[in-house]
N, C-alpha and C positions, 0 to 999 in steps of 0.2 A: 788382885786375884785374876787370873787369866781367863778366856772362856774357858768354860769349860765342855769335853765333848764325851765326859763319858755315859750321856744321852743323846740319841740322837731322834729329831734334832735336839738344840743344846738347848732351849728352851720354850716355855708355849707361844711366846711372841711370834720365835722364827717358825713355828711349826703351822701357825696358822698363815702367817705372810708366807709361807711356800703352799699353802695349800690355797690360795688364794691367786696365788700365781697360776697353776696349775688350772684352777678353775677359769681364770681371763683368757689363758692358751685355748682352752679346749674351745670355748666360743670364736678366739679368733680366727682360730683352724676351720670352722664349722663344723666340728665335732656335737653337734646338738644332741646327738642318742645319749653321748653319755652326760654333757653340763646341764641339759635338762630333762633326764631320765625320770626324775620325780614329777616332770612337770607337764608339757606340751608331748616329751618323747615318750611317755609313757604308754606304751602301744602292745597291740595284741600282736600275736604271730603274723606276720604276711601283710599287714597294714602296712603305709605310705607316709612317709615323713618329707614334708617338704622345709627348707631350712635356707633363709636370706644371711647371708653373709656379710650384715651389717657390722659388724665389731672387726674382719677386716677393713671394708671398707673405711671406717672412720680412722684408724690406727693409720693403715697406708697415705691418710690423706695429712696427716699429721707429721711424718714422717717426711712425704714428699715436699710439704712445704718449709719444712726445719732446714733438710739437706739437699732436697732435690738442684735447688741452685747454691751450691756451698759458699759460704760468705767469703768477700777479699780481705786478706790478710795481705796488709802493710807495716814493714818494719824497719823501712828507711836503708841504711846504707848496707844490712846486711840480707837485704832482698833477694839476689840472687843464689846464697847460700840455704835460705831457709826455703825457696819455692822448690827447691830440688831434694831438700831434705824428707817433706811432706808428700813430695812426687814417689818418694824413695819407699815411705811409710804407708805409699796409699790410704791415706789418716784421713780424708773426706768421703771415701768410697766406704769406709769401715766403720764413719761416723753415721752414717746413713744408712745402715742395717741395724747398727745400734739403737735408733730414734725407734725402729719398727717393734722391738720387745719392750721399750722402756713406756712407750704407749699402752701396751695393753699389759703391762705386769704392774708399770708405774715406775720402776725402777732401771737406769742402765746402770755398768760397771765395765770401767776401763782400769786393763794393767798396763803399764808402762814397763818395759824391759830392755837390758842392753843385750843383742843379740851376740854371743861370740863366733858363731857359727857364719852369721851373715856380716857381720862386723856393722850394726847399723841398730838403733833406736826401733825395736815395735814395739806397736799398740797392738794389745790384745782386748775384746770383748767375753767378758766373763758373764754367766748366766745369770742375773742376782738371785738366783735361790741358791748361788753356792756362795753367796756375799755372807757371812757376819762379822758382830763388831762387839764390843764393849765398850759403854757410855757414860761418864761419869753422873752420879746419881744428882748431880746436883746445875748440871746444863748437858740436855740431853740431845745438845750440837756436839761436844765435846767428845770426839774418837779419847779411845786409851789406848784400844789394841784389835787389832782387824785380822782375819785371818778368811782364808777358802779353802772350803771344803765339798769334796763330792766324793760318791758310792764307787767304785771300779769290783766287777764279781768279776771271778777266779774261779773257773768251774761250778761250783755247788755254792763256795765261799763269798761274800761281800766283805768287805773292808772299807773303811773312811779314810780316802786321803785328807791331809790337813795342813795346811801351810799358815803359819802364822808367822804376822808383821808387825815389826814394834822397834821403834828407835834405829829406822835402816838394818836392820838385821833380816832374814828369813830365816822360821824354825821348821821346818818337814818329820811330819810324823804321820802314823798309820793307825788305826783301831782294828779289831775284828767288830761286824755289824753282828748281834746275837738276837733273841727274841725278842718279841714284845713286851714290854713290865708294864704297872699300873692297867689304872683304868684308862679305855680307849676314851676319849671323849670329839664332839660331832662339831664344826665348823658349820657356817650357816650355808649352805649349797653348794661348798664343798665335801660334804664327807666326811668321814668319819680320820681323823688322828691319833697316830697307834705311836710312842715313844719304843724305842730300841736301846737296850743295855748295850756297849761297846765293851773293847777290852784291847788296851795298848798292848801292838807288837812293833817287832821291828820292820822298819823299812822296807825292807826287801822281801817281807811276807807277800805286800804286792805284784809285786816286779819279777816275777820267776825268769825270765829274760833278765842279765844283769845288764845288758847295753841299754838298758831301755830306763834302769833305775836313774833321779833325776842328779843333777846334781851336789854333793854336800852341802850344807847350811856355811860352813866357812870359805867356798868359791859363789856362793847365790846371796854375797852382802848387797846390797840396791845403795849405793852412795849418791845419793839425792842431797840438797842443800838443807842444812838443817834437819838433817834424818828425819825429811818427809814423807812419809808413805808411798810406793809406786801405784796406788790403789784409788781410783777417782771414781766414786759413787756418785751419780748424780738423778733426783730425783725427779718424773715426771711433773710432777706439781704438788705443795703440801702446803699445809698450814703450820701458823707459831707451837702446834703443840705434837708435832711428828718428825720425826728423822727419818723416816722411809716414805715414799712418794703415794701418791693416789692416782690408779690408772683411769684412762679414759672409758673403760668398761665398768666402773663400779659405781654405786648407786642405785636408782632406778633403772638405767638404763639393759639388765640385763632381763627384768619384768616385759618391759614393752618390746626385746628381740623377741623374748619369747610368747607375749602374748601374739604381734606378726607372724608367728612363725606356726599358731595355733591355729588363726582365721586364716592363712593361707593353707593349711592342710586341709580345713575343712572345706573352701570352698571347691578342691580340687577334687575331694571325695564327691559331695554333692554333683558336681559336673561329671563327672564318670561314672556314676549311677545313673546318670539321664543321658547320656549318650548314645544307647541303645531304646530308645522308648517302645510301647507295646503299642499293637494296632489297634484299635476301637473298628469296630464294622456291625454293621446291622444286622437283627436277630433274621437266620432262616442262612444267611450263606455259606455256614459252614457245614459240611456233611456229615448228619447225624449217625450216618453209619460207619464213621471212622476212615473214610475216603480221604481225609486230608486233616492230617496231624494238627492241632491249635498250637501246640508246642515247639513243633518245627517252625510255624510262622511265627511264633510270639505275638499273637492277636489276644484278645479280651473280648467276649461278645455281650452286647447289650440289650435289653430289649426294646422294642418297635418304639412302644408306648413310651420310654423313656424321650426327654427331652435332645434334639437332634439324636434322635438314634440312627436314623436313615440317613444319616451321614460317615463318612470312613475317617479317621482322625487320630491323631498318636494321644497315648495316655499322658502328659507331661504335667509335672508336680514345680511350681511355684513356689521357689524358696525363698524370695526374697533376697535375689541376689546384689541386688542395688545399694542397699543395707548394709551389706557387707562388705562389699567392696567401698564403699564409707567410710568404713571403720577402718579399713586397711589405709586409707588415706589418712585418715586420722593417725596412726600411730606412728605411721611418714612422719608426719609434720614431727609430730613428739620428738621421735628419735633426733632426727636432724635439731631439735631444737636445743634439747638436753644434751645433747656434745656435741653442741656449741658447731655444727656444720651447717656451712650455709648451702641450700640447693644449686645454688648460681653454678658451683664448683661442676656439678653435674648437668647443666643446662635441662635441668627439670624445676626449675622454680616459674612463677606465674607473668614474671615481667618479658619474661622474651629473648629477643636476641640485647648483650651490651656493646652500647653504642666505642667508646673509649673506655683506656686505661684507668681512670680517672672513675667512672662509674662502674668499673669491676671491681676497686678496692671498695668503694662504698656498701655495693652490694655482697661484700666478702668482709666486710666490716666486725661481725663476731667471730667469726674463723681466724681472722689476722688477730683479735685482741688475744686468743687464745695465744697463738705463734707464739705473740709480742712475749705472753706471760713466759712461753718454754727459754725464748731468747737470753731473757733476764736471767735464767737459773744457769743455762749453758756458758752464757760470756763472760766470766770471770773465771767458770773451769776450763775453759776452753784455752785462754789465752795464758793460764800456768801450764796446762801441758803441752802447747807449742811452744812455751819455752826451756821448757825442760827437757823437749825433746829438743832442742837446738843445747842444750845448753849438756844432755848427756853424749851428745854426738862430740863436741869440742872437750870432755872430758876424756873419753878414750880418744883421742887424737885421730877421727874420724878422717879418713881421706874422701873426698865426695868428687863423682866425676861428672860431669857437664855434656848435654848434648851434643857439643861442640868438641869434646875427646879432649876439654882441657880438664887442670886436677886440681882441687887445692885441698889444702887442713882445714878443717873445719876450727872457724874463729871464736870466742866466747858470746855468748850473746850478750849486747848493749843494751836492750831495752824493751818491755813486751811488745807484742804486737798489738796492733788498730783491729777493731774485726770491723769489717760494713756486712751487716747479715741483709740477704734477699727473702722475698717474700715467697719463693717458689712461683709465681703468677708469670704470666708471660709478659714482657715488655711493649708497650706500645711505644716504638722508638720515634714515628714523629712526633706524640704530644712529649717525651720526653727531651728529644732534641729543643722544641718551642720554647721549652721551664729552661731547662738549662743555659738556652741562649738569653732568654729575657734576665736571667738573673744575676749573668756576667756582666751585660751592657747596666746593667742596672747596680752593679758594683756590689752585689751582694753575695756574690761565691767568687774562687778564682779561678781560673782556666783550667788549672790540674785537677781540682778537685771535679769539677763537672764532666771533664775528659773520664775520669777515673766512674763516677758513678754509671754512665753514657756506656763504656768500655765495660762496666765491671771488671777494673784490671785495678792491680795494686798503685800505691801511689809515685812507683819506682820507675813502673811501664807506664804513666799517666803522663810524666813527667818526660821519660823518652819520646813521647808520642807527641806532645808539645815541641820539645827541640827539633823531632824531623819536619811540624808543620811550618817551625819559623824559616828553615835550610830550604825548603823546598817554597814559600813564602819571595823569598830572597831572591832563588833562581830562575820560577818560573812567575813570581808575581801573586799576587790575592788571586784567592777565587775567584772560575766565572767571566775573569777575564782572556780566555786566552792563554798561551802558552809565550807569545812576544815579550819581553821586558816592557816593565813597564815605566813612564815618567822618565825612560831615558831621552837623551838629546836626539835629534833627527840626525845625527850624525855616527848614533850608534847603531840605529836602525830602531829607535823608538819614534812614539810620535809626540815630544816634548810636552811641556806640561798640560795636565787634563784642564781642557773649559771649563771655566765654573758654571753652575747650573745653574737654568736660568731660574728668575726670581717671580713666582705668582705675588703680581700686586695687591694680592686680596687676601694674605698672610701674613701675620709679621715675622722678622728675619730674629728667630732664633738665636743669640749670640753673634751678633753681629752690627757692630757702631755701637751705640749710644744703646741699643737694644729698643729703640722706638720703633712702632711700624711706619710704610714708609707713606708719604700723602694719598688719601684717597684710600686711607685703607678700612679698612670697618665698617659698619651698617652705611649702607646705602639714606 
């Protein structure tokens, strides 16, 4: 049985996971009047809301570090084809706005499509609240049938676009959106959910422009391998018993923005009522015959008798600011703790400045296990749709052109790609040159592969990069020495072979003879 949409939404599932969506938006946005209207922003006329934009901040940092430095993709001999493919696609620039909503909804969704107009393979990013699907009841991993849909109004009119996917095919259809049926029922801090009766029309109800109507269902077939879906859901993070993901706003974490967001309004109230303090001044100075206004001055007058009366003094009220700003420290720490961000990232944590590369992952050690977790869910989706986008380019017999102004057909793909995902962190390239070099001489990586991590370049350019160091090796000699040939004969203009160095008797010789030391060598 197909979804069905002559509800909308089509079911309470998807109505509450859009309305939840909606709710993680508004906090990311710092829209706080309205996500927490019932709560901190619940304010009189003319009052002050002060509002910390933690749920971007967490999201972006999330985000940054997924895509901020996009992983090397290696794919061996057809390397050159696929870097130009993805140049073409802008597929890392678009995977990386993508991270930004799938953080705070929990959800991203990519369409794969063959462009006829550009003649070239895009990725599109769809909203997931226009994502559904249908699940077999019996493994609730198991797609049946996916389809997207959103609202497009037409003057007074709404309508439901509908596109549904199934066995390589697309089906396009239209509803009219009409009232609200049933009972509404309330979402926990989201709001209240109202279902809408639909009513199937034609196509073109939407479209009043007919250039603009989409294509037929018989020219929009997606010929994927195995009539696989163009549609790649993929969730921010879930557990064994959810098909849709869990953003990094939900939980606790939207209690503690908002309780920060409370003790900061109020401390700001509190300070801008004592901004202005009144003047304390001693009983007799002011003129009793109305010669000089107490309310112009904003004085208070006291009497003699009173304790320092004969003193001039501002009235100031003692709130206990100490206290509070405490707890605002406090709810710091929480936040940062509970999604999983480590202070370092923001050089506001308690250690200081870090010293190396080496003791920035450490102290970023929760924030990367998080990555690590997004990594996991990404690289296996990742590395089907760079293949399929190579592999829908060589289907329509894609001509691709080269910076270079050369052309070719785009070949089938051989084989997935490698991903090396980055950490988004900055490099400390001398202690990584150090690791790299110790662990070549020490036979435990090969040359390309540490060219290639050093470089962040695929294993294609790693390998080019090797062959110019041996060419240039050859011509102008090893490092360090010099630009002279070296170990040539004095007759080439070298200075024939190098001395061997001399030998500390108080060492033994390292592979050499018998491997004895040589007399006289050892403790004294």
């Amino acid at each position: 049985m197909p979804i069905n949409f002559e509800l909308w939404p089509p079911t309470r599932e998807d109505a509450e996971r859009r309305a939840k969506y909606a709710y993680y938006e508004e906090i990311f946005d710092g829209d706080f009047l309205t996500a927490f209207a019932h709560k901190s922003a619940d304010l009189d006329p003319g009052e002050t809301y002060l509002g910390a934009d933690w749920g971007s901040l967490i999201c972006k940092v999330n985000a940054d570090m997924l895509f901020g430095q996009p992983p090397i993709v290696s794919v061996g001999d057809d390397q050159r084809q696929l870097d130009q493919l993805l140049k073409n696609c802008d597929l890392f620039a678009l995977l990386n706005e993508a991270a930004l909503p799938q953080a705070f909804r929990g959800d991203a969704v990519l369409l794969l499509e063959w462009s006829s107009e550009k003649q070239t393979p895009v990725v599109t990013e769809i909203p997931a609240c226009n994502y559904f699907c249908l699940r077999s009841r019996d493994n609730d991993r198991k797609i049946l049938e996916e389809a997207l849909a959103w609202e497009v109004h037409i003057g007074i009119d709404t309508y439901l676009r509908v596109d549904r996917y199934k066995k390589g095919q697309i089906t396009r259809e239209c509803y009219l959106v009409g009232n609200p049926v049933g009972t509404p029922w309330e979402v926990e801090d989201c709001g209240i959910v109202k279902f809408k009766k639909t009513t199937k029309v034609d196509l073109s109800a939407a479209y009043p422009d007919p250039d603009d109507e989409p294509v037929p269902p018989e020219k929009g077939t997606y010929s994927l391998p195995n009539g696989r879906s163009p549609i790649f859901p993929i969730p921010n993070q879930r557990h064994g018993s959810r098909f849709f993901g869990i953003s990094e706003l939900a939980g606790g974490l939207p209690s503690l923005i908002d309780a920060f967001n409370q003790r900061l309004t109020e401390l700001h109230e509190v300070l801008s009522k004592h901004s202005d303090p009144k003047l304390l001044l001693p009983e007799g100075v002011l003129d009793k015959n109305g010669r000089i206004r107490s309310e112009d001055l904003g004085v208070i007058e006291i009497p003699n008798e009173s304790e320092n009366g004969d003193v001039f003094k501002y009235l100031i009220w003692d709130g206990q600011l100490i206290p509070a700003t405490g707890e605002l420290k406090i709810l710091e720490e929480l936040i940062f703790k509970f999604s999983e961000t480590s202070p370092a990232i923001f050089g506001s944590d308690k250690a200081g400045s870090i010293e190396s590369g080496r003791a920035m992952k450490f102290r970023f050690q929760r924030t990367l296990a998080k990555i690590a977790r997004k990594v996991r869910i990404w690289d296996p989706i990742l590395k089907e749709l760079i293949y399929l986008i190579h592999w829908l380019a060589a289907e329509n017999a894609m001509e691709i052109t080269f910076p270079d102004g050369a052309k070719e057909k785009v070949k089938p793909p051989t084989r997935y790609a490698e991903l090396a995902w980055q950490n988004g962190l900055p490099q400390d390239t001398k202690e990584q040159i150090e690791i790299e070099s110790q662990r070549v001489l020490s036979g435990l990586t090969s040359r390309v592969k540490a060219i290639q991590r050093l470089d962040q370049s695929s294993e294609q350019k790693a390998e080019d990069e090797l062959e110019t160091i041996a060419e240039e090796n050859k011509k102008y000699g090893p490092p360090g020495n010099g630009t002279a040939p070296q170990n040539g004969s004095p007759e080439d203009g070298g200075q024939g072979p190098a001395a061997p160095a001399p030998t500390d008797p108080r060492r033994p010789v390292i592979g050499g003879g018998a491997g004895k030391a040589p007399q006289g060598a050892g403790p004294s």
